[in-house]
N, C-alpha and C positions, 0 to 999 in steps of 0.2 A: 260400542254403543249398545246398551238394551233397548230392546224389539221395540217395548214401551216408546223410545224417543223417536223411532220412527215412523210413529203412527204423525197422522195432523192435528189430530185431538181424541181423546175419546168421546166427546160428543157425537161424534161428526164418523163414527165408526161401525159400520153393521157387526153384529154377531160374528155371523157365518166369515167374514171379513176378519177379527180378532182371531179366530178359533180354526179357523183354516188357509184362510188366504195370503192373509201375513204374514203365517208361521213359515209356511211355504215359498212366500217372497223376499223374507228374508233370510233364510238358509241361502238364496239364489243373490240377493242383496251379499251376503258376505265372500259368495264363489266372486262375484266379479269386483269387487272390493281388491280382493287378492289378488285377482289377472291385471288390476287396472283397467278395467273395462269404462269409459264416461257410461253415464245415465241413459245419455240421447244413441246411443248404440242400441243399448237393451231395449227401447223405444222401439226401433226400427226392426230387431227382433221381432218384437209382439206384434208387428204388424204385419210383417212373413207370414209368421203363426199363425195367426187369426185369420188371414185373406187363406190361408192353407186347408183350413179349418172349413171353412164358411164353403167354400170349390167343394168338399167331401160330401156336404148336405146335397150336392145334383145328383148321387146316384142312390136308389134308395135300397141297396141289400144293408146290413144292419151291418158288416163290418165298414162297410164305407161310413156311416153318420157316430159308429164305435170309435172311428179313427178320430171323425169332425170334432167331438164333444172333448175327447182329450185334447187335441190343439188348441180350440178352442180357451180349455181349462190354464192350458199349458199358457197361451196367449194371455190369459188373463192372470199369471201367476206372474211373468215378466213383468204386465205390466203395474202390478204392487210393486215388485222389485225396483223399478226405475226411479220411483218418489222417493221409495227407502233409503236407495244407493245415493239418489242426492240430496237427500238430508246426512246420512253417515258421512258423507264426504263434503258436504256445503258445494257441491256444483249445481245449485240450480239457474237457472236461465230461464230468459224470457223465451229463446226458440225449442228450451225443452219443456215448458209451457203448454207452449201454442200445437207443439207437435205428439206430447202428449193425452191432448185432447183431439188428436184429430185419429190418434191410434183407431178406437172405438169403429167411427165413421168406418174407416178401410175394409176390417171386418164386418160390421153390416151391410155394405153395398155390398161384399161377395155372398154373404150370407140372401140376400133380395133377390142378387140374380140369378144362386142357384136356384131357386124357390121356383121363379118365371120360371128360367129353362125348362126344368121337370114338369113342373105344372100343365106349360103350354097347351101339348096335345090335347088335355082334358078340359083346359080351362077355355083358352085361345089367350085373346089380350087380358080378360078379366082378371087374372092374376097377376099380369103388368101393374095393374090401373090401383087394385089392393096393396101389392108393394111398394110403389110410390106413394100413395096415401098414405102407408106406415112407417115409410121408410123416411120421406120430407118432412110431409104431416106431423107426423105422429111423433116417430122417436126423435127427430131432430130437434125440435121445439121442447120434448120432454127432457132431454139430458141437460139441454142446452141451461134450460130453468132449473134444475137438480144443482148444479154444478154452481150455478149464481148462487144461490139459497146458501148452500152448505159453506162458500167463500163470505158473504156476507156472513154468517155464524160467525165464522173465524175469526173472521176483523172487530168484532165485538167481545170473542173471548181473547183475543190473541195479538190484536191492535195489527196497523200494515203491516210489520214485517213478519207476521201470523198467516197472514191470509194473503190468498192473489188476486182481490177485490180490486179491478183492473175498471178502467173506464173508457169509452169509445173517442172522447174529447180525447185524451193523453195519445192511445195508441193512434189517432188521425195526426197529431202534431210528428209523431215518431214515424209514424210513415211519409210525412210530408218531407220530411228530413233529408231522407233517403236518395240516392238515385236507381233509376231505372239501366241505367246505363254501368251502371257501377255493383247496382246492389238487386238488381232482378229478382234472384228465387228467393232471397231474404224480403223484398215490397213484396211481392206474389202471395207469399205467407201472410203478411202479414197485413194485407188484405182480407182477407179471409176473418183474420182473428181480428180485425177492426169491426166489420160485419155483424162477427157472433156474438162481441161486447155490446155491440148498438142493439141485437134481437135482443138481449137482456134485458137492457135499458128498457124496451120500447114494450117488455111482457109486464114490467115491474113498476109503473106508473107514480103509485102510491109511495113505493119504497122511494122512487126517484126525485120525491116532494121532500119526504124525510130526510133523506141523506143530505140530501143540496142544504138544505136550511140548517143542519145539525153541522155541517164542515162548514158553513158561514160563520155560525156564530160560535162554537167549539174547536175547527181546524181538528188538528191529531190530537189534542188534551181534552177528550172526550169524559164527562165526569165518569165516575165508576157507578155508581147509582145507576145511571142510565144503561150504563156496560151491563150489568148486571140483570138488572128488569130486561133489556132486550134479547139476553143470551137466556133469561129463563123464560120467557115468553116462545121464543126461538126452538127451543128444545126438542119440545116434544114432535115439532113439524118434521123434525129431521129426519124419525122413520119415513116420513113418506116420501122427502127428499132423496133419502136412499133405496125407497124401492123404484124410484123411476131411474135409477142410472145401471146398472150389469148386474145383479147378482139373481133377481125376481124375473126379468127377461130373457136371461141366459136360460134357467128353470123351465120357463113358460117353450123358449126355443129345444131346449133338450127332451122336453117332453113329447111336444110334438111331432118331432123326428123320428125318437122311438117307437111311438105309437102309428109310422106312416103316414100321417095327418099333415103335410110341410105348412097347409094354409091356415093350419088354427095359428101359428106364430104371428105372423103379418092379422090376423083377425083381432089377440088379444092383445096387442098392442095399440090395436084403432079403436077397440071398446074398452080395456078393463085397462089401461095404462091411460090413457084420455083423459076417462071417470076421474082416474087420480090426481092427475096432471089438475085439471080443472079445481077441483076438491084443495089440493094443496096452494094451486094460485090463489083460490078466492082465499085461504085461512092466511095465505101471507098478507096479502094485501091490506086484510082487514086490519091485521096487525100493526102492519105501518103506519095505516088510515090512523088508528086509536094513539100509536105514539105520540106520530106529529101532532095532533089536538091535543096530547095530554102535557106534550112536552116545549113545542116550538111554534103553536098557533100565536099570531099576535093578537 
C-alpha cells in the first residue's frame, strides 16, 4: 500500500505530519506489518513510550528531558503507525478506536505530574492547581473537539465508512448491551468513550441541530452539493483543528523543557491553546448555524 492510502485524508493532514511523521510511521507501519504485530499492540507501545517520556520531564539536567523529547517523539511516531498499520491491514476496531485516543491522555497525565513533582518545592500546590486547569480544563476539552471536528470533516468528504463520526446515543445502546459480569474491562472502556462522545455532542450544539435534521431527512444519501459546500467550508478550520491536538503542544512542551521553564507548558495551553480552542468553536458553530438556515430550516 502507498503511504498516500494510509493517510485519512489529505485534508485533514498537518505538514509536519506528511513530511515527517508519517514517513516515519510508516517505515514502522511496514516493520510490524511484517512481524504480524495487531495495531492495538503498537497502541499499547506508544503509551509505554509516552508515560516513559513524560517521567524523564521530573528531573531537570538536559540529558534527562533529551531522553523525554525522543520518547516522547518516538511515542508519537508509533502512534501514526498504529492508524496506518490498520488501514494496510483493515483491522480496525471499535476498542482500537477508543484506546487509541486514550493513548494521548496516558502521556499527558505523566507529562502533569512530573511538572507538580519538580515544581512543588518552588511552587507548593500552585503548580497542582495550573496542571489540572490544563490538563482537565484545558487540553482535555481541546483535543477532545479537535478530534470531533476533523471526523466530522471526514464524513462529509468520505461518508461513514470514512470517518469515525460516532454518537453517544449508539455507543449508550452498545454499552447497555453488555454485561458487567461478563464483559467488565470492555463496559469500563467503554464508558469512558460514551462520556467523551456525549462531551462532543454537548460543545457542538449548533452542529447537533444540523446533523439531526440533515440524517432526518437525507439518512446516509447525503446530496453531494451539500458534501461539497460543507467539506469546503470545513477546510480551512482544519488548521486550527490540527493545531489543538500534538504536534503545536508537543513544540510548546519541548521548548519549555529545554529552556528549564517546565510551567510555561501547562501556562500556554490555558492561554494560547484556549484562545484557539474558543476561536475555532465559535467559526464551527457559526458554520453549522449558517448550514442549517441555509439548508434544513423549515
Amino acid at each position: 500500500m502507498d503511504i498516500k492510502q494510509t493517510y485519512k485524508s489529505l485534508d485533514t493532514e498537518e505538514h509536519i505530519d506528511m513530511y515527517f511523521n508519517r514517513p516515519v510511521g510508516y517505515v514502522w507501519a511496514l516493520l510490524f506489518k511484517w512481524l504480524h504485530v495487531h495495531p492495538n499492540v503498537v497502541t499499547i507501545l506508544s503509551i509505554f513510550l509516552g508515560v516513559a517520556g513524560g517521567i524523564m520531564f521530573y528531573w531537570p539536567d538536559m540529558t534527562h528531558t533529551l531522553i523525554g523529547i525522543f520518547l516522547f517523539m518516538w511515542a508519537n511516531h508509533f502512534d501514526s503507525a498504529d492508524g496506518q498499520l490498520a488501514r494496510m491491514t483493515g483491522q480496525k476496531t471499535r476498542w482500537g478506536r477508543i484506546l487509541d485516543g486514550m493513548a494521548g491522555d496516558f502521556w499527558f497525565i505523566a507529562v502533569y505530574a512530573s511538572i507538580s513533582f519538580r515544581l512543588t518545592p518552588t511552587w507548593g500546590i500552585w503548580i497542582w492547581m495550573l496542571c489540572f486547569l490544563s490538563g482537565v480544563f484545558c487540553h482535555g476539552y481541546q483535543t477532545t473537539l479537535s478530534d470531533y471536528y476533523r471526523n466530522i470533516h471526514l464524513y462529509f468528504l468520505k461518508g461513514k465508512a470514512g470517518s469515525e463520526l460516532d454518537s453517544s446515543a449508539q455507543q449508550k445502546i452498545f454499552f447497555d448491551s453488555l454485561s458487567w459480569k461478563t464483559d467488565f474491562f470492555w463496559k469500563l472502556f467503554l464508558a469512558g468513550y460514551t462520556r467523551y462522545t456525549r462531551n462532543q455532542e454537548r460543545m457542538t450544539p449548533w452542529f447537533q441541530k444540523f446533523y439531526r435534521q440533515m440524517r432526518q431527512r437525507y439518512g446516509d444519501e447525503i446530496p453531494q452539493t451539500l458534501r461539497d459546500e460543507f467539506r469546503a467550508a470545513s477546510l480551512p478550520l482544519m488548521k486550527y483543528a490540527n493545531m489543538l491536538t500534538f504536534n503545536v503542544r508537543a513544540f510548546a512542551l519541548y521548548v519549555s523543557m529545554l529552556v528549564g521553564e517546565p510551567w510555561l507548558y501547562p501556562a500556554f495551553e490555558v492561554v494560547v491553546m484556549t484562545t484557539l480552542f474558543v476561536y475555532t468553536r465559535h467559526r464551527h458553530e457559526r458554520m453549522s448555524k449558517s448550514f442549517y438556515e441555509r439548508y434544513l430550516m423549515v
